[in-house]
VEXZA-652672 format. One record per atom (N, C-alpha, C): atom name; residue number from 1; x, y, z. Coordinates in nm, 2 decimals, decimal comma. Example, Ala and Ser with C-alpha at 12.3 -4.5 7.8 and 13.67 -1.06 7.14 Angstrom:
// VEXZA-652672
{rec 'N' 1 {1,32 -0,57 0,78}}
{rec 'CA' 1 {1,23 -0,45 0,78}}
{rec 'C' 1 {1,32 -0,33 0,78}}
{rec 'N' 2 {1,28 -0,22 0,71}}
{rec 'CA' 2 {1,37 -0,11 0,71}}
{rec 'C' 2 {1,29 0,00 0,79}}
//
This chain:
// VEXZA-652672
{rec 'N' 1 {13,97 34,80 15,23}}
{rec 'CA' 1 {13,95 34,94 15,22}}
{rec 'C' 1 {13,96 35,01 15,35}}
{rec 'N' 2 {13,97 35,12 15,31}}
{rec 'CA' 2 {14,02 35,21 15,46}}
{rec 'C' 2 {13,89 35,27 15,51}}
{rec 'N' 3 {13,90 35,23 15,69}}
{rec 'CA' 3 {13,79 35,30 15,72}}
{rec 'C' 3 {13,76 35,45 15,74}}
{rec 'N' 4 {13,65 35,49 15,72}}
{rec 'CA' 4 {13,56 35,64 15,70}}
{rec 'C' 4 {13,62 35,70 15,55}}
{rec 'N' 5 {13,61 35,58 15,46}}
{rec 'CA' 5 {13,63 35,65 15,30}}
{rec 'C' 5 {13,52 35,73 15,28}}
{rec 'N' 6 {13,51 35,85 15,22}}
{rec 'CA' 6 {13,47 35,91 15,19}}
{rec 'C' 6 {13,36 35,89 15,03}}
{rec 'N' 7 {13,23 35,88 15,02}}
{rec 'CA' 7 {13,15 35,91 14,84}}
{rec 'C' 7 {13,04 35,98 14,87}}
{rec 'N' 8 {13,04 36,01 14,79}}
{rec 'CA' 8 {12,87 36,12 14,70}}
{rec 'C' 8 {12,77 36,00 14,72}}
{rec 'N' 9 {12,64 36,06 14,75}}
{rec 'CA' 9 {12,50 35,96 14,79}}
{rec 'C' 9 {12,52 35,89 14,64}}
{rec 'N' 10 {12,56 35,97 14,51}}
{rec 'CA' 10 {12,56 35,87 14,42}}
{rec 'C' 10 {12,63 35,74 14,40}}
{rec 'N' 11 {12,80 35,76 14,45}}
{rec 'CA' 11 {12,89 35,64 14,51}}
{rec 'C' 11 {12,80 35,56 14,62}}
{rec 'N' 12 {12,72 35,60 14,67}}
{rec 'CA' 12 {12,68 35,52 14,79}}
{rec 'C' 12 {12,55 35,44 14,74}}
{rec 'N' 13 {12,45 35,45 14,64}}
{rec 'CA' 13 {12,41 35,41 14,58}}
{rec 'C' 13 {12,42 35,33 14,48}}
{rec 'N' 14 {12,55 35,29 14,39}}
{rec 'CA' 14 {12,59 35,27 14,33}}
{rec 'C' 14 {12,68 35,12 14,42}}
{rec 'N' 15 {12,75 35,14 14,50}}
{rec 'CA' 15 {12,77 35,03 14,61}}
{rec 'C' 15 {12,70 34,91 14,62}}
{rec 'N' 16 {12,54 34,99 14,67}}
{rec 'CA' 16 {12,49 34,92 14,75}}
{rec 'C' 16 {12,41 34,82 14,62}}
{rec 'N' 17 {12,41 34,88 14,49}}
{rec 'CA' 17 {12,36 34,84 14,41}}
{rec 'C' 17 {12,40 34,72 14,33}}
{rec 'N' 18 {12,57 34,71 14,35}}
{rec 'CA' 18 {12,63 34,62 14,30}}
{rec 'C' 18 {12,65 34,51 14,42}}
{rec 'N' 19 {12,59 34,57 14,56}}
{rec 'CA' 19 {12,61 34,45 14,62}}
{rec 'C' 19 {12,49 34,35 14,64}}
{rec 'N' 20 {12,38 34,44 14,62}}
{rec 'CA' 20 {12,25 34,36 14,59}}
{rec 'C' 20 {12,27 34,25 14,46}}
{rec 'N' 21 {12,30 34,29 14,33}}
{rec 'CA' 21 {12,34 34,25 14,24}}
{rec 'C' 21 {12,44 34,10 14,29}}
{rec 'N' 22 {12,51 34,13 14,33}}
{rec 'CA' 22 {12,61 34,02 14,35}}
{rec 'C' 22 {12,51 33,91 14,42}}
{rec 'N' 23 {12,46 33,97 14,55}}
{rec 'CA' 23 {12,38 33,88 14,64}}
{rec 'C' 23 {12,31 33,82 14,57}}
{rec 'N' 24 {12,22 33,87 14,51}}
{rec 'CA' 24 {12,05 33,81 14,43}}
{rec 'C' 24 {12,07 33,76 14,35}}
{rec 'N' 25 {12,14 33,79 14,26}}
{rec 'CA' 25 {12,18 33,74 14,11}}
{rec 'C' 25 {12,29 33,64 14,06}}
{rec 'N' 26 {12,45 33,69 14,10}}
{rec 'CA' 26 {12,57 33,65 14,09}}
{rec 'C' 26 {12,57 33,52 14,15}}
{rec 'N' 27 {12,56 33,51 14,32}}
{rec 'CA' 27 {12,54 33,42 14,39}}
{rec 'C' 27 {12,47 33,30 14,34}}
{rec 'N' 28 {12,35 33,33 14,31}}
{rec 'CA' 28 {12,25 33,17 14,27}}
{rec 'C' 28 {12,33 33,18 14,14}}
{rec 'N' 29 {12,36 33,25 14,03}}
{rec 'CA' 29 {12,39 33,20 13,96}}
{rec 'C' 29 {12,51 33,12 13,91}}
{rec 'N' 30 {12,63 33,16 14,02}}
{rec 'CA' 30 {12,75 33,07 14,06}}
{rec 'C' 30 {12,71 32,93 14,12}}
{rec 'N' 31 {12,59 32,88 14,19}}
{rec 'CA' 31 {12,56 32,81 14,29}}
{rec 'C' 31 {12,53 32,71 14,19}}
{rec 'N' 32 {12,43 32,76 14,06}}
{rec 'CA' 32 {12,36 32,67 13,98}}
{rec 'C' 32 {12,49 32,61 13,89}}
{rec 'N' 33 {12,59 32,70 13,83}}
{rec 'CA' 33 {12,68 32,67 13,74}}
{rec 'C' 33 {12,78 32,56 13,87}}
{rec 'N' 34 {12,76 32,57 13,95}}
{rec 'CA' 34 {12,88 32,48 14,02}}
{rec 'C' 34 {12,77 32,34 14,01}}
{rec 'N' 35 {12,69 32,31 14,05}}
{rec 'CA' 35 {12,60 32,20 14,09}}
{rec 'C' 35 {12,58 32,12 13,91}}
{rec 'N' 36 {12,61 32,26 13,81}}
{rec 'CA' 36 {12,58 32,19 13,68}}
{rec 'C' 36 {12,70 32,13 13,65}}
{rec 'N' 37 {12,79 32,19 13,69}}
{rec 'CA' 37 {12,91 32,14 13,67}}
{rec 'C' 37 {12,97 32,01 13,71}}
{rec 'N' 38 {12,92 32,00 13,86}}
{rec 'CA' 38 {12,92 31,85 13,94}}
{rec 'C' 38 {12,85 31,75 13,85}}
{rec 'N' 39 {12,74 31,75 13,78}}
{rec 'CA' 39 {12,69 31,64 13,69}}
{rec 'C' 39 {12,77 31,61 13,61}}
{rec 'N' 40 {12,89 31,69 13,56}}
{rec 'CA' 40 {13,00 31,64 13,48}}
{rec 'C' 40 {13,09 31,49 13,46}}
{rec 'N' 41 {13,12 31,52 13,61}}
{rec 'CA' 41 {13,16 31,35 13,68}}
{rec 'C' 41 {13,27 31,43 13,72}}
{rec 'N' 42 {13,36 31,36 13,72}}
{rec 'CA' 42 {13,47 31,36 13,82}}
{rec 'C' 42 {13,56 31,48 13,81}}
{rec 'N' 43 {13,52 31,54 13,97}}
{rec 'CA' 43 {13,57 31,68 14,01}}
{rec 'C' 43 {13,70 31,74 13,96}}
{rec 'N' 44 {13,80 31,62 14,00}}
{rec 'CA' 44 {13,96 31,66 14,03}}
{rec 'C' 44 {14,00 31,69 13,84}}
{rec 'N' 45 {13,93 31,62 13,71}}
{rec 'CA' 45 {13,93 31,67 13,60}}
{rec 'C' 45 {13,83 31,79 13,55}}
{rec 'N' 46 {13,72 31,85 13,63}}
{rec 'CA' 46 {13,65 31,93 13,59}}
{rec 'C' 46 {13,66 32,07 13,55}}
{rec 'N' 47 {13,73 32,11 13,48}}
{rec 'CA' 47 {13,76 32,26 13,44}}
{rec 'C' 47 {13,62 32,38 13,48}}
{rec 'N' 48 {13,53 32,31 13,43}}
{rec 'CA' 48 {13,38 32,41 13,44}}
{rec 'C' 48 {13,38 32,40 13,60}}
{rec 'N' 49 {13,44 32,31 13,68}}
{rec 'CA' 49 {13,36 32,29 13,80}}
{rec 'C' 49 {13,49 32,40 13,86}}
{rec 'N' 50 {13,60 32,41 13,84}}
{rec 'CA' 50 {13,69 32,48 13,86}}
{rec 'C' 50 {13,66 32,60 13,86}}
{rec 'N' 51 {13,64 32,68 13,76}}
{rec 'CA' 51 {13,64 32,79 13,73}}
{rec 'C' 51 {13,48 32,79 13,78}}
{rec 'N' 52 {13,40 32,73 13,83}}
{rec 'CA' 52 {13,30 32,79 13,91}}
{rec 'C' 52 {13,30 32,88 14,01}}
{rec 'N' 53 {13,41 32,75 14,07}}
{rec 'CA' 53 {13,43 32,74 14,22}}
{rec 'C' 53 {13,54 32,90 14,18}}
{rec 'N' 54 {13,60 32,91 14,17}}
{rec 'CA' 54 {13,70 33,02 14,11}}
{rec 'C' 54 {13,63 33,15 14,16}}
{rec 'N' 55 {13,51 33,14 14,05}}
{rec 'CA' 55 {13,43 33,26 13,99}}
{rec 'C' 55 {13,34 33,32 14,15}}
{rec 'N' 56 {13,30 33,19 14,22}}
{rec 'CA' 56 {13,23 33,22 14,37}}
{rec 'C' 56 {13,31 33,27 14,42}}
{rec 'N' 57 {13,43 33,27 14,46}}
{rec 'CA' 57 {13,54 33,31 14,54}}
{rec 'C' 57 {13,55 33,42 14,52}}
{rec 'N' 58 {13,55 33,45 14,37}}
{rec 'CA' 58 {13,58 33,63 14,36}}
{rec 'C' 58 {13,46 33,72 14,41}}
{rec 'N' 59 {13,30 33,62 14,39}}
{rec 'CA' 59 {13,19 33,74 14,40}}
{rec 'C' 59 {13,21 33,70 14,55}}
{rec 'N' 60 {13,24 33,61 14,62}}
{rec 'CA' 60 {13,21 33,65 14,73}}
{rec 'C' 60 {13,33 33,67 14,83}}
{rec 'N' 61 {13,42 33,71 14,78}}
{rec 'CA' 61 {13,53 33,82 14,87}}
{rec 'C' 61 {13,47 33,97 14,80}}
{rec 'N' 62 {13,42 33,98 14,70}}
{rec 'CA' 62 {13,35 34,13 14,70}}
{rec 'C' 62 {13,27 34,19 14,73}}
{rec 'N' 63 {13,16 34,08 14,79}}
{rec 'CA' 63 {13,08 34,10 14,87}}
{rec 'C' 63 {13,10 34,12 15,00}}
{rec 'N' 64 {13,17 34,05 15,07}}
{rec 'CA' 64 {13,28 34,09 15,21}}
{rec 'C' 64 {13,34 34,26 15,16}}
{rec 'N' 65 {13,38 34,24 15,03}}
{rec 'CA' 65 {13,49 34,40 15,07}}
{rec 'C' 65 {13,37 34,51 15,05}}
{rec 'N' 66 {13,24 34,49 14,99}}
{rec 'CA' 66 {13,14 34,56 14,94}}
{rec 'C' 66 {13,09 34,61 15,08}}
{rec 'N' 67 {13,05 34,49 15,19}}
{rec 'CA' 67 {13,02 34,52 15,30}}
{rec 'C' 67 {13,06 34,56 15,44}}
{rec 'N' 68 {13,21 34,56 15,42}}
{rec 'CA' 68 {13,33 34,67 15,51}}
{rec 'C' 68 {13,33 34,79 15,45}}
{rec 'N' 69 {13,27 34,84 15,34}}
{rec 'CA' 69 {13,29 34,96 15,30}}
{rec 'C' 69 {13,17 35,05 15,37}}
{rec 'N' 70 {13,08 34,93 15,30}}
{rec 'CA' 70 {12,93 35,01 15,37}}
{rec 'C' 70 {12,89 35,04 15,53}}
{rec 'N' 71 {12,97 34,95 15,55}}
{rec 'CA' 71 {12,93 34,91 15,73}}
{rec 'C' 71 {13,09 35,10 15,74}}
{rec 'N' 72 {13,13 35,11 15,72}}
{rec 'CA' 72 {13,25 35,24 15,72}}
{rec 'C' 72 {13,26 35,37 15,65}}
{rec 'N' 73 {13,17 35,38 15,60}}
{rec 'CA' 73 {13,15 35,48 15,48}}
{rec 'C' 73 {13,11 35,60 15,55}}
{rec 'N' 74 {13,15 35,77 15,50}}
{rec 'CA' 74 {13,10 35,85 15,54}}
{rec 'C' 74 {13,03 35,92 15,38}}
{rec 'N' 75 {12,89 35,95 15,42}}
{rec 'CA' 75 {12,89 35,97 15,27}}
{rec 'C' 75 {12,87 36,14 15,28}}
{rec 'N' 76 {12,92 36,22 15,18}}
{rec 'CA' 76 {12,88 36,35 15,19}}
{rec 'C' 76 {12,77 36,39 15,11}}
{rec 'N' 77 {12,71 36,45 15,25}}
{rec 'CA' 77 {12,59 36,52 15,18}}
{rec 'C' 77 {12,59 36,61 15,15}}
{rec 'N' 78 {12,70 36,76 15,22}}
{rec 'CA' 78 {12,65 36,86 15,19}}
{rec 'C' 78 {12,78 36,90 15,14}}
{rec 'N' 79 {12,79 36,94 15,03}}
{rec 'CA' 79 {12,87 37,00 14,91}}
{rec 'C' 79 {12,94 37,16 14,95}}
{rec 'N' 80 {13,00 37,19 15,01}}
{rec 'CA' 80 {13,02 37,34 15,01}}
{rec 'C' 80 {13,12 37,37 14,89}}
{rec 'N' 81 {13,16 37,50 14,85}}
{rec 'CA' 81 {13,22 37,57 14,75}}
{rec 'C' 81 {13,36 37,61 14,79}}
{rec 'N' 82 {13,37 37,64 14,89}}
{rec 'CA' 82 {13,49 37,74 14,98}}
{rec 'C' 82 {13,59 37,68 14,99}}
{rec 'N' 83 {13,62 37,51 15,00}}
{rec 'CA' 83 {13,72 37,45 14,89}}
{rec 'C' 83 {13,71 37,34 14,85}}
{rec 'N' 84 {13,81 37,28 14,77}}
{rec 'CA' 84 {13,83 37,16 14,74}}
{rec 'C' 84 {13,78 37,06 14,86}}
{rec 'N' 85 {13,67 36,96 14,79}}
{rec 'CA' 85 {13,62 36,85 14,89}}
{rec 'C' 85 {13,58 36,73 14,80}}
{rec 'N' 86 {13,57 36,61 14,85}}
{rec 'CA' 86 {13,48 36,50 14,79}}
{rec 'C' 86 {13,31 36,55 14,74}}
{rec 'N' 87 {13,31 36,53 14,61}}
{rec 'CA' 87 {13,17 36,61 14,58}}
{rec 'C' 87 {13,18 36,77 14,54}}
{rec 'N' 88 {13,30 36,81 14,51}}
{rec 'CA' 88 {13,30 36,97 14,43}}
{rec 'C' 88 {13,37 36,96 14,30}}
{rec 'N' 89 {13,30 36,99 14,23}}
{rec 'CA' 89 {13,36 37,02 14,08}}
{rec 'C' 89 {13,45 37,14 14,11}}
{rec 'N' 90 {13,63 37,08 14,06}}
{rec 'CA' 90 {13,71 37,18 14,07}}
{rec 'C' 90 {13,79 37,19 13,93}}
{rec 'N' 91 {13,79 37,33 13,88}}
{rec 'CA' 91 {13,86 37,38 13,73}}
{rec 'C' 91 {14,03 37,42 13,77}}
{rec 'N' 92 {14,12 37,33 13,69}}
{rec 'CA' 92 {14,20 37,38 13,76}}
{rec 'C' 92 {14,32 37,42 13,60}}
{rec 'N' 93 {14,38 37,53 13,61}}
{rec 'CA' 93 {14,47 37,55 13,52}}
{rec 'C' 93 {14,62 37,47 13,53}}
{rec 'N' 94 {14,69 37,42 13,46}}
{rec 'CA' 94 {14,75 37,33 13,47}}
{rec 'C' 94 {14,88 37,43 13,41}}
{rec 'N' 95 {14,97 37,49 13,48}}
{rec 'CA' 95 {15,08 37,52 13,42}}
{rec 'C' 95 {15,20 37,46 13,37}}
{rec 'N' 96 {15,19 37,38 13,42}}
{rec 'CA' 96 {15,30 37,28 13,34}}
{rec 'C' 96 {15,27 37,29 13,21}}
{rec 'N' 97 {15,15 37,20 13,17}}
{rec 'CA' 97 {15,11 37,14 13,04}}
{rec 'C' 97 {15,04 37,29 12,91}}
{rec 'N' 98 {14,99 37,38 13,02}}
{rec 'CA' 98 {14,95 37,53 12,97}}
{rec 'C' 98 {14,84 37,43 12,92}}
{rec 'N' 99 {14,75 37,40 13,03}}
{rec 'CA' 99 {14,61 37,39 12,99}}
{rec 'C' 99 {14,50 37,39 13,12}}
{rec 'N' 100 {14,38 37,35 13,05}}
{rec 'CA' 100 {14,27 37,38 13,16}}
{rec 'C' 100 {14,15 37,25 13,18}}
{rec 'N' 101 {14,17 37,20 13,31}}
{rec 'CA' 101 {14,08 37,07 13,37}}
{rec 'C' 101 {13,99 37,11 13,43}}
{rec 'N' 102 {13,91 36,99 13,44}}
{rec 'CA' 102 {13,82 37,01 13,47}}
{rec 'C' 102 {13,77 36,87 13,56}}
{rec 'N' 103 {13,79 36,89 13,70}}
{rec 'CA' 103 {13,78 36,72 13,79}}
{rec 'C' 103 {13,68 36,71 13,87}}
{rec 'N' 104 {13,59 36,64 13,88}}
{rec 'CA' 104 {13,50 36,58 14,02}}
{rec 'C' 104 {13,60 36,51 14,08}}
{rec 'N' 105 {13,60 36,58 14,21}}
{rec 'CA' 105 {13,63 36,49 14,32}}
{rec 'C' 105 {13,55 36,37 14,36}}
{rec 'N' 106 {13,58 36,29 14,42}}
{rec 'CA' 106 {13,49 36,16 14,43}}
{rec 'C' 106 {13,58 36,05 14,54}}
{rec 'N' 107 {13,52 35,96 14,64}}
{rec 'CA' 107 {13,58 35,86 14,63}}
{rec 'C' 107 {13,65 35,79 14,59}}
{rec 'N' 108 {13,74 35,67 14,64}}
{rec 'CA' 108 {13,82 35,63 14,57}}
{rec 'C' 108 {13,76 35,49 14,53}}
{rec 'N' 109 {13,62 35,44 14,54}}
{rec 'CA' 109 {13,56 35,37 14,50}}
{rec 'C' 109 {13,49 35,42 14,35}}
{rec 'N' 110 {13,49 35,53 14,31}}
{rec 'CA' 110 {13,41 35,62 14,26}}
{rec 'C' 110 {13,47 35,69 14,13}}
{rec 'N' 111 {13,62 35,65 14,10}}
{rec 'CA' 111 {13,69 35,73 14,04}}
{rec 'C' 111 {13,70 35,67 13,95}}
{rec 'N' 112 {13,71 35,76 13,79}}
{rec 'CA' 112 {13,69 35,76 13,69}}
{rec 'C' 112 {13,77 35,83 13,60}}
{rec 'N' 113 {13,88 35,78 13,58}}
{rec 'CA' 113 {13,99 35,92 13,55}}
{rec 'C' 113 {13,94 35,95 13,41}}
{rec 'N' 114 {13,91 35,89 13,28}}
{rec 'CA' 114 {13,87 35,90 13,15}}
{rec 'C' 114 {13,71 35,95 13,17}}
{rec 'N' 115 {13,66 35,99 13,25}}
{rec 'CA' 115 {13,53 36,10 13,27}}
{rec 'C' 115 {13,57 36,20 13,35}}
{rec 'N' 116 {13,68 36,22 13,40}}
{rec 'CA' 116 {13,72 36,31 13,51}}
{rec 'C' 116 {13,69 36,32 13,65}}
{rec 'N' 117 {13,67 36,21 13,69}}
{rec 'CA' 117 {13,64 36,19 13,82}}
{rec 'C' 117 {13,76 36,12 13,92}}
{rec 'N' 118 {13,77 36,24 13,98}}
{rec 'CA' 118 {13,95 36,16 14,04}}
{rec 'C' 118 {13,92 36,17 14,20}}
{rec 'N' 119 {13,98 36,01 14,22}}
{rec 'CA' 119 {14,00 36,05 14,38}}
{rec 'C' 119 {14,02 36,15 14,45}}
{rec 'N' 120 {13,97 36,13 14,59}}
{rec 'CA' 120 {14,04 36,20 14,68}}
{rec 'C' 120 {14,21 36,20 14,72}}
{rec 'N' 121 {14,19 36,04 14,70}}
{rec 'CA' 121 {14,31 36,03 14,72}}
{rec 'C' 121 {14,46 35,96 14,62}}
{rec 'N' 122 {14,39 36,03 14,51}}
{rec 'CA' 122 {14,51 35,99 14,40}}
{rec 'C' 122 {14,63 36,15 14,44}}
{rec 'N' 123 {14,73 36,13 14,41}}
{rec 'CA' 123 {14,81 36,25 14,34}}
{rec 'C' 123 {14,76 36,36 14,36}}
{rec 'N' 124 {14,70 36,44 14,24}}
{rec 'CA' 124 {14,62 36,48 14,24}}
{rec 'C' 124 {14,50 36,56 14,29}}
{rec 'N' 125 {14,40 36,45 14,33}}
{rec 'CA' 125 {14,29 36,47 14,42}}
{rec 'C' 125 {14,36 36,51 14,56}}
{rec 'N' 126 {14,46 36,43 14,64}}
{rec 'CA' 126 {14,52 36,45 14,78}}
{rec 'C' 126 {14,56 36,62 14,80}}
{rec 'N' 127 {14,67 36,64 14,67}}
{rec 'CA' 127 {14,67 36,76 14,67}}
{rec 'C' 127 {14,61 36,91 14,66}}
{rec 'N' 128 {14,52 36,89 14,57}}
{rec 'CA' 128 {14,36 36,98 14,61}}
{rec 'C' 128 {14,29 36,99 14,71}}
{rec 'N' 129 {14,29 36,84 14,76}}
{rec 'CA' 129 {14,16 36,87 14,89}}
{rec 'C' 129 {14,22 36,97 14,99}}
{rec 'N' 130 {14,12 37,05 15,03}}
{rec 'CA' 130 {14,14 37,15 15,13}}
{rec 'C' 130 {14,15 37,27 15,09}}
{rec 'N' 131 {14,16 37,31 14,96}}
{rec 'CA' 131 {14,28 37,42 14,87}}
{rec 'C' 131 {14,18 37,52 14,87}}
{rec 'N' 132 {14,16 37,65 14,86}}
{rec 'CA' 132 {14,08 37,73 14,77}}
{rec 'C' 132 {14,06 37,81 14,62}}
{rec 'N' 133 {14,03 37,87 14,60}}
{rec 'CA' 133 {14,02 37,95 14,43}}
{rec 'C' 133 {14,13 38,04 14,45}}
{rec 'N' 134 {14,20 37,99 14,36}}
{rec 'CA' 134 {14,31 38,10 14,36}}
{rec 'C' 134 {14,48 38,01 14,39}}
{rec 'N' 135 {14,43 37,94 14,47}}
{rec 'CA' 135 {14,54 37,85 14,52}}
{rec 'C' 135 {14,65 37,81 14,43}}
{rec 'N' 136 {14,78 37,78 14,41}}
{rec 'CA' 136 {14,84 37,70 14,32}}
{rec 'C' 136 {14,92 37,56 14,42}}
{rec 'N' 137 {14,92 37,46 14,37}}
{rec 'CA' 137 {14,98 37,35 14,43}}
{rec 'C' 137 {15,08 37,27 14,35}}
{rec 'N' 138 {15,16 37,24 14,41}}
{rec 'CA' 138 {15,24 37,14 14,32}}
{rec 'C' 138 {15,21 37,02 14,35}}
{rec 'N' 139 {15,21 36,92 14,24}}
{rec 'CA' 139 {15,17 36,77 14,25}}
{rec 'C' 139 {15,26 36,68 14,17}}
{rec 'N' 140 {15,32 36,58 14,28}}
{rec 'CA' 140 {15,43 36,50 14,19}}
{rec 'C' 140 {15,36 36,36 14,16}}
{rec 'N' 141 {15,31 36,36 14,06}}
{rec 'CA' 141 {15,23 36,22 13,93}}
{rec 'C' 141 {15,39 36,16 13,86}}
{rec 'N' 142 {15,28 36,04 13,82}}
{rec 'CA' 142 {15,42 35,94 13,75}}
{rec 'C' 142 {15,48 36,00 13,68}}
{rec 'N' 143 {15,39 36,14 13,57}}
{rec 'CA' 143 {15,49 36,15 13,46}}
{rec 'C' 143 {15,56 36,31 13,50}}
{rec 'N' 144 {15,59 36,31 13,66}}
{rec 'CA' 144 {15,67 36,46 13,70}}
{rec 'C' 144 {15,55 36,53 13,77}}
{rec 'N' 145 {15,65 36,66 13,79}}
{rec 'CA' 145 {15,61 36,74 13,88}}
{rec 'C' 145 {15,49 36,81 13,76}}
{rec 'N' 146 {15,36 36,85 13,83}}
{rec 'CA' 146 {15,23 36,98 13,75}}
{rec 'C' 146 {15,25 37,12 13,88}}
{rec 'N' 147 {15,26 37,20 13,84}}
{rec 'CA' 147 {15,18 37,29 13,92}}
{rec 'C' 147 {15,03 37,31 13,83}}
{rec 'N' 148 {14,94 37,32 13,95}}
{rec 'CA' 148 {14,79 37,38 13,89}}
{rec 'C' 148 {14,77 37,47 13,99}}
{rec 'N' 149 {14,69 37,54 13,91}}
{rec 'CA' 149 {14,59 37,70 13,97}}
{rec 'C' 149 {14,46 37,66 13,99}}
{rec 'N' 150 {14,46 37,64 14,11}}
{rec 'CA' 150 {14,25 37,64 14,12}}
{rec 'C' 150 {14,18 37,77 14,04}}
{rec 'N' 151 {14,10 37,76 13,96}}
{rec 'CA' 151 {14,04 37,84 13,89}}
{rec 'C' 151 {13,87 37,90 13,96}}
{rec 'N' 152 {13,80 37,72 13,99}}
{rec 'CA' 152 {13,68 37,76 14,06}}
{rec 'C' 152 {13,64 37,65 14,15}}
{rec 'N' 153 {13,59 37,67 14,16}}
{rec 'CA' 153 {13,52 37,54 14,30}}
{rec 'C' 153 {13,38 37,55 14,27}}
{rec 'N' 154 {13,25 37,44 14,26}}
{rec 'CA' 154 {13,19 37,45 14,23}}
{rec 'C' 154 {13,08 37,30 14,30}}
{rec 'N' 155 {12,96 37,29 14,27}}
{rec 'CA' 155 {12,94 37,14 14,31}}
{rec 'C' 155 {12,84 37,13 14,18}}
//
């Protein structure tokens, strides 16, 4: 991940929460599943022992990527209105499609496009940040060009 990513104290909570998780929980319980697995007998046929060892590998390169994020993270606290930022609810009219959104900005750890919560740095999100009420922007997404109209800025 890139350093000084930007989240909401709730992205930053949410982090920290899945990496406790991983630590306290995930961890012994990959440790116990490998060691049960070893009573199996012999390694080099052990599927369970495989997919242990597998399963550790993933929780703990997440835990490495969990803890470059945190040790780099800027988190925003203070929300202003005046424009598009990480942490402002922005309404935007969509002329292309002749309709009307509605997006939380958010991290890109943080994003949720089927709740409305879009990066900063998708399409999108890149092209808003900075913008004000009133603004119109063109944004080129996979399926073409949108112009939108900032409608409001909000937090």
């Amino acid at each position: 991940m890139a350093i000084g990513m930007k989240v909401t104290s709730e992205g930053l909570e949410k982090l920290q929460a899945e990496l406790k998780h991983l630590e306290e929980v995930e961890r012994k319980k990959v440790i116990e599943d490998i060691e049960t697995a070893r009573g199996y007998g012999d390694l080099s046929e052990n599927s369970e022992y495989d997919e242990a060892k597998t399963r550790q590998g993933k929780i703990e390169g997440r835990i490495q990527e969990l803890k470059e994020i945190l040790a780099n993270v800027i988190v925003v606290d203070e929300i202003h209105t005046d424009a598009v930022d990480v942490g402002t609810i922005v309404t935007v009219y969509n002329q292309t499609r002749g309709a009307q959104f509605e997006y939380t900005i958010v991290g890109a750890t943080e994003a949720n496009p089927l709740k409305g919560k879009i990066s900063d740095r998708s399409p999108i999100g890149k092209a808003l940040m900075g913008c004000r009420k009133g603004a119109k922007v063109e944004v080129e997404t996979p399926s073409g060009i949108v112009v939108l109209e900032i409608l409001d800025i909000s937090k």
